[in-house]
PAGUGU-777484 format. One record per residue: residue number from 1; residue in one letter; x, y, z of N, C-alpha, C in turn. Coordinates in steps of 0.1 Angstrom, whole numbers, plus 5000, padded with zeros to 4 digits. Atoms other than C-alpha are relative to their C-alpha. Example, Ala and Ser with C-alpha at 12.3 -4.5 7.8 and 13.67 -1.06 7.14 Angstrom:
# residues 2
PT   num   residu   n.xx   n.yy   n.zz   ca.xx   ca.yy   ca.zz   c.xx   c.yy   c.zz
PT     1        a   5009   4988   5000    5123    4955    5078   5009   5012   5000
PT     2        s   4991   4989   5000    5137    4989    5071   4992   5011   5008
//
This chain:
# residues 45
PT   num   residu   n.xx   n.yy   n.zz   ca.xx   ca.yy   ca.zz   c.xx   c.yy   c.zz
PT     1        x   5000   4992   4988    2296    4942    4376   5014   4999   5007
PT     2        x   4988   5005   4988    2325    4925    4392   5014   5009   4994
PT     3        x   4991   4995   5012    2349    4937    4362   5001   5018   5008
PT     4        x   4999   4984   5000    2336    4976    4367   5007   5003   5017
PT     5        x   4996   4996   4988    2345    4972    4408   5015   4996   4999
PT     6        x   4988   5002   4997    2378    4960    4399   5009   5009   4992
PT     7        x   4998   4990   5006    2387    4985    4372   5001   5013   5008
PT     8        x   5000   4986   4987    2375    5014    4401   5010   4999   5009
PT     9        x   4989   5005   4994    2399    4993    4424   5014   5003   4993
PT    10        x   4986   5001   5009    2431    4992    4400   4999   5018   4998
PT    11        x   4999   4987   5007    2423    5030    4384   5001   5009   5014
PT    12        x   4995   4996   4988    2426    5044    4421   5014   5003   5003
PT    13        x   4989   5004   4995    2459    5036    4424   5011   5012   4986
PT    14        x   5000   4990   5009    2467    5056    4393   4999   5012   4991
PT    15        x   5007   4990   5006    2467    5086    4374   5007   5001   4984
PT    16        x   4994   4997   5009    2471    5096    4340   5003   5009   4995
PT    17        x   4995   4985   5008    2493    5124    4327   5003   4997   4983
PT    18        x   4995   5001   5020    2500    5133    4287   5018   5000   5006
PT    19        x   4982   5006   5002    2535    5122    4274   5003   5017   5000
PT    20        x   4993   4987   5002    2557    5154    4279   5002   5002   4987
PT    21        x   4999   4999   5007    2562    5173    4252   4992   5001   4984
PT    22        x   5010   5006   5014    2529    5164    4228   4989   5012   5004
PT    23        x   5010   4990   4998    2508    5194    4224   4986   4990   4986
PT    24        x   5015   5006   5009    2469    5186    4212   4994   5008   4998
PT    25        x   5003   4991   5009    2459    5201    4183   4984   4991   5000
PT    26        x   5014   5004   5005    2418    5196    4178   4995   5000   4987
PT    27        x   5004   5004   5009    2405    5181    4149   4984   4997   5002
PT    28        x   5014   5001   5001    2367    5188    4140   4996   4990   4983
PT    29        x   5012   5010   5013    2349    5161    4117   4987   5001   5005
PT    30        x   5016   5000   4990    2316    5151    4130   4999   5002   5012
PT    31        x   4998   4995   4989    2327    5155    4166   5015   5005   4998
PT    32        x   4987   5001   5004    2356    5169    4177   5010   4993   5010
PT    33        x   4991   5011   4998    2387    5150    4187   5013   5006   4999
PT    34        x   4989   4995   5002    2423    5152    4193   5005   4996   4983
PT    35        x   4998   5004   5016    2440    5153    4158   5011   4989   5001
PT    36        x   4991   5015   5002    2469    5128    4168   5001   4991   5013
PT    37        x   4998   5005   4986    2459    5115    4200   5002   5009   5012
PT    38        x   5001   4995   4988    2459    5117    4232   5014   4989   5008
PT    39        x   4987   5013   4992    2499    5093    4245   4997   5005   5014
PT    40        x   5001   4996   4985    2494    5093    4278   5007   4987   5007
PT    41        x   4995   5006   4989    2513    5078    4307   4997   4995   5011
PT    42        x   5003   5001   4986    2505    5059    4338   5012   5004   5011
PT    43        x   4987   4996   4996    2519    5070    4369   4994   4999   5012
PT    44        x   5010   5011   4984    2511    5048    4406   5006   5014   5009
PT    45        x   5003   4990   4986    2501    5073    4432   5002   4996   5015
//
């Protein structure tokens, strides 16, 4: 419990944008999903 209020605490403070420049192409198997990821950047608000 203590973990999830500090996580909510810390992720507040933050946001996350995609890396410039990386387009996401969807890849269907059993669900679907980005095909090479998802890079993403933090970035303090």
């Amino acid at each position: 419990m203590e973990m999830q209020l500090i996580l909510a605490t810390v992720a507040q403070r933050y946001k996350l944008r995609l890396v410039p420049g990386h387009t996401v192409e969807p890849e269907a198997l059993f669900s679907l999903h980005p095909r090479y990821g998802l890079p993403m950047m933090l970035e303090r608000t």
